[in-house]
Structure formats: structure tokens, C-alpha cells
DRENPA-3360 file (N, C-alpha, C; in nm, 2 decimals, always signed):
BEGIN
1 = XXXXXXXX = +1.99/+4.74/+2.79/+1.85/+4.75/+2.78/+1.79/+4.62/+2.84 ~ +1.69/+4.63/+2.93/+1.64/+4.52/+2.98/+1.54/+4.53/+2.92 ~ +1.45/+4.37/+2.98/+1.31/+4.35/+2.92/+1.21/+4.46/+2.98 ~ +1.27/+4.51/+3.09/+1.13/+4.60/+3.14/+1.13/+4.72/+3.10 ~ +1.27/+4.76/+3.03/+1.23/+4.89/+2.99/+1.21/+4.85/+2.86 ~ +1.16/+4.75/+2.80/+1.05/+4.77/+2.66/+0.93/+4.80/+2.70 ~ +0.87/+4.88/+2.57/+0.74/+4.95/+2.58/+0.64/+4.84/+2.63 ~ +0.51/+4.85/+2.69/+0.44/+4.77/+2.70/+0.37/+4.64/+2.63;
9 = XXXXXXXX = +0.32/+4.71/+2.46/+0.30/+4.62/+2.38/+0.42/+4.51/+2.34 ~ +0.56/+4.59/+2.32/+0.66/+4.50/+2.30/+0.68/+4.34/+2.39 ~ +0.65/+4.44/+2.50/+0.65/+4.32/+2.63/+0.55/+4.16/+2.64 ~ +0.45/+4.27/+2.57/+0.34/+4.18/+2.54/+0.36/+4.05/+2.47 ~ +0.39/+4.09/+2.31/+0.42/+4.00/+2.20/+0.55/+3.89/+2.25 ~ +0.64/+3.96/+2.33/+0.78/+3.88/+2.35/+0.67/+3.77/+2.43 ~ +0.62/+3.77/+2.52/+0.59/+3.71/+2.59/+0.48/+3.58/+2.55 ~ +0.37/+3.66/+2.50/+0.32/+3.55/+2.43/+0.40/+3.44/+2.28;
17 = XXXXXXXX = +0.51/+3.54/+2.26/+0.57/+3.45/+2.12/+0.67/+3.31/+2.21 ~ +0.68/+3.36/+2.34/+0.79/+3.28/+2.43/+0.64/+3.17/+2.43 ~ +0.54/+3.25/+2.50/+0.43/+3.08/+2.52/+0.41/+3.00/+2.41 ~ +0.42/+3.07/+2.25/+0.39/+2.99/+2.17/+0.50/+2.87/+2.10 ~ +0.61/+2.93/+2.19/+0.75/+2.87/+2.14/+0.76/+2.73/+2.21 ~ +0.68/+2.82/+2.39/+0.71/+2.65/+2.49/+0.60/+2.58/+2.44 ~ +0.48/+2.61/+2.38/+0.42/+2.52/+2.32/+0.46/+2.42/+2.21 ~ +0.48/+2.47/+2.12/+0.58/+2.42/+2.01/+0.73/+2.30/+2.03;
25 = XXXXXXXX = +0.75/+2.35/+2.12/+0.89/+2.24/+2.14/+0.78/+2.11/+2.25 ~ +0.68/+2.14/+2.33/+0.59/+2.04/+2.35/+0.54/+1.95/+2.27 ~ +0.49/+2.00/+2.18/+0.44/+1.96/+2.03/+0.57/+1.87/+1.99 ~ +0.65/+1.90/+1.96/+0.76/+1.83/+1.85/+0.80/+1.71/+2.00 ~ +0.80/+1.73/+2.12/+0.86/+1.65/+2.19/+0.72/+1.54/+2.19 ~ +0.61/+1.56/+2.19/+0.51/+1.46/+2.18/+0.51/+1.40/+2.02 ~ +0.55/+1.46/+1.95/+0.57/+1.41/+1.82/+0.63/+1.27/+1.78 ~ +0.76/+1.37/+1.83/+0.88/+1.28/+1.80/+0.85/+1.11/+1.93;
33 = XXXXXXXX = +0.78/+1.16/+2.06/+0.75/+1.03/+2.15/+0.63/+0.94/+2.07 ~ +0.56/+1.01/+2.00/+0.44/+0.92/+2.00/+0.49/+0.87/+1.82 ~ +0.63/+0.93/+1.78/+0.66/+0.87/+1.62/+0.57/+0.88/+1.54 ~ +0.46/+1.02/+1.51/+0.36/+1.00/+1.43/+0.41/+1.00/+1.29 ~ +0.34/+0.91/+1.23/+0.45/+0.94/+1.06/+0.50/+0.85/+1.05 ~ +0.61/+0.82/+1.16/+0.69/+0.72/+1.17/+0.87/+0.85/+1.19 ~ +0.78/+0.99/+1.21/+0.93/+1.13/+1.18/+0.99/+1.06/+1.28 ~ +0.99/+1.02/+1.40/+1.15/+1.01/+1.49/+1.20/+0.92/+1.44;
41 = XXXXXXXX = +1.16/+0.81/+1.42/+1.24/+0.69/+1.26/+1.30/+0.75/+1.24 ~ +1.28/+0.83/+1.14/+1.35/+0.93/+0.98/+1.43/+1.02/+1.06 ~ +1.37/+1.08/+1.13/+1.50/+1.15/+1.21/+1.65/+1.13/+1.26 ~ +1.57/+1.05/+1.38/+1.70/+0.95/+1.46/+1.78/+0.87/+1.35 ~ +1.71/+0.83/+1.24/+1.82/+0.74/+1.14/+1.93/+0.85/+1.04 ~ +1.88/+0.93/+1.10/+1.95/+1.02/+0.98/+2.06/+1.06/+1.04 ~ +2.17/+1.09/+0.96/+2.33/+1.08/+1.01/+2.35/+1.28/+1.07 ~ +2.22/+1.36/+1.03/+2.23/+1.48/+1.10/+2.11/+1.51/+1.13;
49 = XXXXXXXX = +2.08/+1.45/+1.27/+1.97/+1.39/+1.34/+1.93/+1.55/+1.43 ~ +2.06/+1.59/+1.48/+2.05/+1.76/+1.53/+1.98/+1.83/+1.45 ~ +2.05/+1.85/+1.31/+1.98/+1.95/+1.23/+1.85/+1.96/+1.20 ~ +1.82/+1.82/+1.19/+1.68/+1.81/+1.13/+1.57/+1.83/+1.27 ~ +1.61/+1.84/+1.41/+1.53/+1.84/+1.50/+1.53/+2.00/+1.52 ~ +1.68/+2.05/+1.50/+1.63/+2.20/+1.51/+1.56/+2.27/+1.42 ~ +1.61/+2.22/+1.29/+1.51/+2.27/+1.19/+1.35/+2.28/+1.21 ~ +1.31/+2.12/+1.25/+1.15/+2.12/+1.32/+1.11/+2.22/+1.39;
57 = XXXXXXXX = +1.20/+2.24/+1.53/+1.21/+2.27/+1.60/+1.18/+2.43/+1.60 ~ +1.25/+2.47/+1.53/+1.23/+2.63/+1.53/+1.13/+2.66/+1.40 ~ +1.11/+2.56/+1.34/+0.99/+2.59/+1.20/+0.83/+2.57/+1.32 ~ +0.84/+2.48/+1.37/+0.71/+2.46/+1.44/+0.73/+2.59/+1.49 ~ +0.83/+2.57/+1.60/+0.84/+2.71/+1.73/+0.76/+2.85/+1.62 ~ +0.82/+2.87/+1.50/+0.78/+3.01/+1.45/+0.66/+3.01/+1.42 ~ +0.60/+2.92/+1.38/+0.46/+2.90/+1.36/+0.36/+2.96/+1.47 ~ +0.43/+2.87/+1.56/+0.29/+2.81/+1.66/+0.32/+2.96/+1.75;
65 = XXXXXXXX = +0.39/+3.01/+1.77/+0.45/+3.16/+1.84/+0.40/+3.29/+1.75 ~ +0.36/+3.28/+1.62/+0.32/+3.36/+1.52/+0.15/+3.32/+1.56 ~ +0.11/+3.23/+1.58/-0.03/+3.19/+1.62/-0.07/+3.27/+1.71 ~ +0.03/+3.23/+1.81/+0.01/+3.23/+1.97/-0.03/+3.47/+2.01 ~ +0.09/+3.47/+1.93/+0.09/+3.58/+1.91/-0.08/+3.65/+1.83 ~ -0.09/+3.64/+1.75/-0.22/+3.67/+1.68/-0.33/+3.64/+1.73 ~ -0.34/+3.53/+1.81/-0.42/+3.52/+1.88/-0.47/+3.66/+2.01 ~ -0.35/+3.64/+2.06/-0.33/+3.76/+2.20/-0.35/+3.89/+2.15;
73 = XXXXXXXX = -0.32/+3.94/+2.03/-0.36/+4.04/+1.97/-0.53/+4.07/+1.92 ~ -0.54/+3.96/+1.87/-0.72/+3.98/+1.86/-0.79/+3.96/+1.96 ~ -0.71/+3.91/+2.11/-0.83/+3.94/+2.22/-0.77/+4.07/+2.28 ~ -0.71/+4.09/+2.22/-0.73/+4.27/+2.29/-0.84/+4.32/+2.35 ~ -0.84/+4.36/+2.43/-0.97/+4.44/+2.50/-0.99/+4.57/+2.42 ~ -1.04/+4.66/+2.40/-1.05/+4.78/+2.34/-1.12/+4.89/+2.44 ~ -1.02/+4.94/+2.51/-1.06/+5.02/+2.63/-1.07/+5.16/+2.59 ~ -1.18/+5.19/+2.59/-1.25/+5.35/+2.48/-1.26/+5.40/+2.64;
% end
């Protein structure tokens, strides 16, 4: 099964949850550059430095892709 033979709407959501995901890993990479908090400190010092960035990582990603998505759903056009 490919992506094109998903139904329309399916195609829809994958796609916007992918934008909200490349958004999200933007976010944590400006994060972690600009050390707000002081998190890439705490991070980088921490002896499972991986885990804790994937954890961000995909906690933001689910968020901001659960947004991203809801968003694109309420601008639906409504074609009567």
C-alpha cells in the first residue's frame, strides 16, 4: 500500500502532521541553540543525553503535529 492509494482526507492529515512534526524538531533545534532555560545545559550534561532529546523530540513533534493538524481541519472549506 502506498501513500497515494490512501483516501484523500488520510493524505491530508499525514501531511499536515509531517508539517507539524518539521516544525517541531525546528523548535527543539532553536531551543536547544538558543539554551532557553538553560535545557541544552541539563540535557548535554546528562549521561542519556539521546533519550532525553528524543523524548523532547517526539513530545514536542506530537503536539505541535496534533496542532498543525487541527488547524488544517478547521480551515476546511465547506464546499455545499
Amino acid at each position: 500500500m502506498t501513500i497515494c492509494s490512501l483516501p484523500l482526507l488520510v493524505r491530508f492529515l499525514i501531511r499536515h502532521a509531517a508539517i507539524g512534526f518539521g516544525v517541531a524538531v525546528l523548535f527543539v533545534g532553536l531551543l536547544l541553540a538558543f539554551d532557553i532555560g538553560g535545557i541544552a545545559t541539563l540535557i548535554f550534561a546528562s549521561s542519556s543525553a539521546g533519550l532525553a532529546l528524543a523524548i523532547l523530540t517526539f513530545s514536542v513533534g506530537l503536539t505541535f503535529s496534533s496542532v498543525q493538524m487541527g488547524f488544517a481541519v478547521m480551515f476546511l472549506r465547506d464546499d455545499d
